[in-house]
C-alpha positions as CSV (number, residue, x, y, z in Angstrom):
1,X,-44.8,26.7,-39.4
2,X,-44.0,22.7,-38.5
3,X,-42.9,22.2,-34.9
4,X,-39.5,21.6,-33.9
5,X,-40.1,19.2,-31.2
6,X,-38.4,15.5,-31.7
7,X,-42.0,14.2,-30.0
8,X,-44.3,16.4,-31.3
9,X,-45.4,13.9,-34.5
10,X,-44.9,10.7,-32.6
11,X,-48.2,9.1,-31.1
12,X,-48.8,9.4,-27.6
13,X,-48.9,5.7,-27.1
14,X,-45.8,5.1,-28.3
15,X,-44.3,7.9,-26.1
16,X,-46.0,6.5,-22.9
17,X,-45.2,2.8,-23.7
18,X,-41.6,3.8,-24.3
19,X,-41.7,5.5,-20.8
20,X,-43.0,2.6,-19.6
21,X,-40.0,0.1,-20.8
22,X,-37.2,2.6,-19.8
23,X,-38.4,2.9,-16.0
24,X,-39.0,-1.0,-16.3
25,X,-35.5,-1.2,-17.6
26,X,-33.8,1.1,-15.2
27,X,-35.6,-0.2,-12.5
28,X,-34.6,-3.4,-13.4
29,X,-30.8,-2.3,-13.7
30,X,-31.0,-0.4,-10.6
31,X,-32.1,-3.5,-8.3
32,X,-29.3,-5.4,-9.8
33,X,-26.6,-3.0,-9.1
34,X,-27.7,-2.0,-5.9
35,X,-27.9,-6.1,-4.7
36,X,-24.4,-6.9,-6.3
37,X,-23.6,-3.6,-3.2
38,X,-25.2,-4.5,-0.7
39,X,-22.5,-5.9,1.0
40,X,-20.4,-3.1,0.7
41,X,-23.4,-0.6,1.5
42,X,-23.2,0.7,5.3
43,X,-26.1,1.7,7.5
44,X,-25.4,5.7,6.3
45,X,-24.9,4.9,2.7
46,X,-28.5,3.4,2.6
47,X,-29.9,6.3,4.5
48,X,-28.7,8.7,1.9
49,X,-30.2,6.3,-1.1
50,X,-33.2,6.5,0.9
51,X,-33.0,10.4,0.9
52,X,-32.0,10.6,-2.6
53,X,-35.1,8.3,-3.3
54,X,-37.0,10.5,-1.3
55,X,-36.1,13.8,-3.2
56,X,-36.2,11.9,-6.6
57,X,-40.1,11.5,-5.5
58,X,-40.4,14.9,-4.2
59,X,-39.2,16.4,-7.8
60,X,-41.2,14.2,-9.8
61,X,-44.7,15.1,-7.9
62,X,-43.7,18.7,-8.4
63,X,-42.9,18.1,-12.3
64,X,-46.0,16.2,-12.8
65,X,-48.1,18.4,-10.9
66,X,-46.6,21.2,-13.2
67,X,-47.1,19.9,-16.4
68,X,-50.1,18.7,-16.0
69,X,-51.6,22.5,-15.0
70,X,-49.5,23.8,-18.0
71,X,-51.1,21.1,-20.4
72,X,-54.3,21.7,-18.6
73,X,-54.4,25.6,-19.8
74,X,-53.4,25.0,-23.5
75,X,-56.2,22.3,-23.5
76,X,-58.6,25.2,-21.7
77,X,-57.5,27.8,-24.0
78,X,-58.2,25.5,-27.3
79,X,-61.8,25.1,-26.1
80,X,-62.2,28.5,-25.2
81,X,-60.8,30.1,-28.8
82,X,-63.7,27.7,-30.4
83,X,-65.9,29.5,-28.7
84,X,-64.9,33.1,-29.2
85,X,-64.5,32.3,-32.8
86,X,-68.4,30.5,-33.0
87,X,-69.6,34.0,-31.4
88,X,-67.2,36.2,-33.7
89,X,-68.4,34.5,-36.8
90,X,-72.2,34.7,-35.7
91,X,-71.8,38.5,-34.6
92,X,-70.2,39.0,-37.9
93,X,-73.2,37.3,-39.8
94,X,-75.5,39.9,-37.7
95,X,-74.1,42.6,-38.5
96,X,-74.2,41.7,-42.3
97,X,-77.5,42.6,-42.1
98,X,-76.0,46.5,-42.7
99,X,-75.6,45.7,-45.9
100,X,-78.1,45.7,-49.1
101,X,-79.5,44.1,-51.7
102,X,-77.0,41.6,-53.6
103,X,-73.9,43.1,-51.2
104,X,-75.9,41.0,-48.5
105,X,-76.5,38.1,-50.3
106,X,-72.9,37.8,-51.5
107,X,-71.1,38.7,-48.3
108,X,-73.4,35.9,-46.7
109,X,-72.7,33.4,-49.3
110,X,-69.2,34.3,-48.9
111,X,-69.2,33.8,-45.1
112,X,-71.1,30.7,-45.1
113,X,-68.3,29.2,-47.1
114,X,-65.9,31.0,-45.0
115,X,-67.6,28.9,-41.8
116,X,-67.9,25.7,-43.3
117,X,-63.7,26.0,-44.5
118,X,-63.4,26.7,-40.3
119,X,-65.6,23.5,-39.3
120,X,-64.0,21.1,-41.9
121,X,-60.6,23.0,-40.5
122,X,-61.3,21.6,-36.9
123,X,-61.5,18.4,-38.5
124,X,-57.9,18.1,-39.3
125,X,-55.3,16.2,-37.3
126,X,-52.3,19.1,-35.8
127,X,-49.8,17.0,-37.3
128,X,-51.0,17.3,-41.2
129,X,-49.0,21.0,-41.7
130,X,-50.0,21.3,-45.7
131,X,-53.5,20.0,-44.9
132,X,-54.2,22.9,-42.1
133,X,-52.0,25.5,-43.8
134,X,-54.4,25.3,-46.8
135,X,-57.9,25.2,-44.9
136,X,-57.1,28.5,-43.1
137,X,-55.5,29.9,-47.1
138,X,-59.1,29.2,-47.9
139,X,-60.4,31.0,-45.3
140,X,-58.4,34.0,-45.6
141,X,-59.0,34.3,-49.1
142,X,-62.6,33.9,-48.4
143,X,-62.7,36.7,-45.5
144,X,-60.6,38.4,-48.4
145,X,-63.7,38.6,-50.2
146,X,-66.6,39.6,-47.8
147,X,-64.2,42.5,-46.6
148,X,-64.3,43.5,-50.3
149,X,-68.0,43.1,-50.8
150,X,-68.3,45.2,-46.7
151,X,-65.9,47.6,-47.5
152,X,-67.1,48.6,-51.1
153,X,-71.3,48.1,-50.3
154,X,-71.7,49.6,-46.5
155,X,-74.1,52.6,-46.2
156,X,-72.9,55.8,-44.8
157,X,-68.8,54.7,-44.9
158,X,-67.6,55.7,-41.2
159,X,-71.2,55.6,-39.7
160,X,-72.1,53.7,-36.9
161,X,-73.0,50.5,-39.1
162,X,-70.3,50.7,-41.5
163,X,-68.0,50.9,-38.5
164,X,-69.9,47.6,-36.4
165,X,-69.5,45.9,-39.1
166,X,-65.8,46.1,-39.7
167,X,-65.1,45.5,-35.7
168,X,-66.9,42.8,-36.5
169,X,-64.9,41.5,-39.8
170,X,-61.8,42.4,-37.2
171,X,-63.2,40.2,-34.5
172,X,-63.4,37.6,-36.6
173,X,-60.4,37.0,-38.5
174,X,-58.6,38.0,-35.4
175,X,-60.5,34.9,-33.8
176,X,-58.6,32.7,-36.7
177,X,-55.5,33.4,-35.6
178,X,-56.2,33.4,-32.0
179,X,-57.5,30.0,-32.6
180,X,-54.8,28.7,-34.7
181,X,-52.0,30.1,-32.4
182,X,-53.7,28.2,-29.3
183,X,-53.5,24.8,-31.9
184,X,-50.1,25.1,-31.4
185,X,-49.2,26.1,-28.3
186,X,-48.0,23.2,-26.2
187,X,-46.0,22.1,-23.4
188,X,-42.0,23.1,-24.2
189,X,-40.2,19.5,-25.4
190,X,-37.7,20.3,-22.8
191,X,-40.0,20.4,-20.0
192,X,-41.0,16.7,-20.9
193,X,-37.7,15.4,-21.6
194,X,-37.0,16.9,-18.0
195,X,-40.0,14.7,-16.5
196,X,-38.8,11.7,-18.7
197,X,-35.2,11.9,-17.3
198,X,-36.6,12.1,-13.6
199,X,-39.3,9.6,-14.0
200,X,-36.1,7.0,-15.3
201,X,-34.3,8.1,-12.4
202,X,-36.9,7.9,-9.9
203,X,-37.4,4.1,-11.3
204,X,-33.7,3.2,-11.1
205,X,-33.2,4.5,-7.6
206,X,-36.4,2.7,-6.3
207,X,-35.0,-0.4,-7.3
208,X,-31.7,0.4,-6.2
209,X,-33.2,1.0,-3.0
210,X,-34.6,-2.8,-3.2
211,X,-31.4,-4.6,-3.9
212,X,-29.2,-3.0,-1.5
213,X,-31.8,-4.2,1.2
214,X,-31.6,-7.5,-0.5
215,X,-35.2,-7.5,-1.7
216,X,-37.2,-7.7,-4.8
217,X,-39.3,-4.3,-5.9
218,X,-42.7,-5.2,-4.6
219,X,-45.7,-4.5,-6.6
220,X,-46.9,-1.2,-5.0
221,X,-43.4,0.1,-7.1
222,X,-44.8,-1.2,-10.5
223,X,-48.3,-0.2,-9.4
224,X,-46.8,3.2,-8.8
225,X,-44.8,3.1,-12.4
226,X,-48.2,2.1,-14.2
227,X,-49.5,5.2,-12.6
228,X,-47.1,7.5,-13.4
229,X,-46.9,6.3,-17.0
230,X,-50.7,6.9,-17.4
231,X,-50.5,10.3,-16.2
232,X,-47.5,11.2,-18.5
233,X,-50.0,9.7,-21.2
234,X,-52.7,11.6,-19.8
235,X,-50.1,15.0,-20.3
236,X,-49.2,14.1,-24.0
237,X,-52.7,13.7,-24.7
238,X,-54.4,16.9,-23.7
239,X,-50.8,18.5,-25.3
240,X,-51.6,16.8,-28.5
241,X,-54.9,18.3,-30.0
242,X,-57.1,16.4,-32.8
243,X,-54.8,13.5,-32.0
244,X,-55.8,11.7,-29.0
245,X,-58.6,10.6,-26.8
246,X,-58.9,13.7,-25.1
247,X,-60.6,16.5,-27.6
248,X,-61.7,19.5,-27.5
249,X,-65.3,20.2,-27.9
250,X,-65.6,22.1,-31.0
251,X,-69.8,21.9,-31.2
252,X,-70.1,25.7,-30.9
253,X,-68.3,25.8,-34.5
254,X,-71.0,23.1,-36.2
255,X,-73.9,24.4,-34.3
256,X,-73.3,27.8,-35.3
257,X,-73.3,26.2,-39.5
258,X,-76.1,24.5,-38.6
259,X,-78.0,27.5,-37.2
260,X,-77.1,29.5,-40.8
261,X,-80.3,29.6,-43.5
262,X,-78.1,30.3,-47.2
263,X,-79.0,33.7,-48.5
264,X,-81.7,33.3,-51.6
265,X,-79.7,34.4,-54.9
């Protein structure tokens, strides 16, 4: 299923350049409006901007320091189901072994096509639906065909083999979906409109803070803007998996083809 999320298709630097303009922007309109007041402004009405400032800070350090962690995980979890699929797939190939003769050779043939369709998989950007959606039909209608050829060829049906050898099938195709579901798992749109709205805030209130004290926003506050906009594209980036500069190792998967010798027909 395609994602809902507005930002979910549109390239993280776009996203954190946009960022960038609308706290420039604010920031910009905030100085203005706050030095067209400053003559009005009292000694207590600058305090509470201050506060307000203050606060706006506060939030936005908590905000960031939340969705980074939360971005963090998904990005931990995508590496990890590479790996549990890698030993799933190789446990699977193992346990193959149970069967005999052509059974064997088949299944193997069958799930050396099925790995291959999982590496090219891992090879696909999140945001091509169709393209995904029909690597992992492959695969299913691959696994299709080694349960077949498990199910119809494993010695003494319900022994100890024939049953390793299905946990093992189950392990595996389990893994797929377990590994697709982490794919797109993300950070909830809302939460980073939230941190958008603050961060825009935050910028207009710093440099309302400047013009009603009748000065310019010195560069520590565009320092600190650059910053922030480089985490937010930091965020985005580990959200965004097979998009950006930040990927997930997926090594396990091509080591583990590499490591597989084709059945002789």
């Amino acid at each position: 299923m395609e994602p809902k999320e507005l930002m979910y298709d549109i390239p993280t630097p776009l996203i954190a350049g946009g960022l960038l303009i609308a706290m420039l922007l604010a920031t910009w309109l905030g100085y203005h409006i706050g030095f067209r007041r400053q003559n009005v402004e009292t000694e207590q009405t600058r305090a509470q901007s201050t506060a307000v400032q203050g606060s706006l800070l506060g939030l936005l350090a908590l905000l960031l320091g939340f969705t980074f962690s939360l971005s963090l995980s998904r990005h931990d979890a995508r590496s990890s189901s590479v790996v549990a699929e890698a030993n799933a797939i190789g446990t699977a190939w193992l346990r193959l072994e149970f069967l005999e003769g052509a059974a064997k050779t088949q299944a193997k043939v069958s799930l050396l096509k099925y790995t291959r369709l999982r590496v090219e998989a891992g090879d696909v950007s999140a945001d091509q639906h169709r393209k995904r959606d029909a690597f992992t039909a492959n695969a299913e209608e691959t696994f299709a065909q080694i349960w077949s050829i498990a199910a119809a060829n494993a010695r003494d049906p319900g022994g100890p083999a024939a049953v390793s050898l299905t946990n093992a099938l189950n392990d595996m195709i389990d893994a797929l979906a377990s590994r697709n579901a982490a794919l797109d798992r993300h950070v909830p749109e809302v939460v980073l409109i939230m941190l958008f709205v603050t961060f825009i805030l935050s910028g207009a209130m710093l440099g309302f803070s400047s013009g009603v004290n009748g000065t310019k926003p010195a560069t520590p506050v565009y320092l600190m803007l650059t910053l922030i906009v480089l985490l937010v594209f930091l965020i985005v980036d580990l959200d965004r998996p097979r998009r950006g500069i930040i990927a997930v190792d997926r090594s396990a998967m091509s080591d583990l083809l590499a490591s597989f010798k084709a059945p002789v027909q």
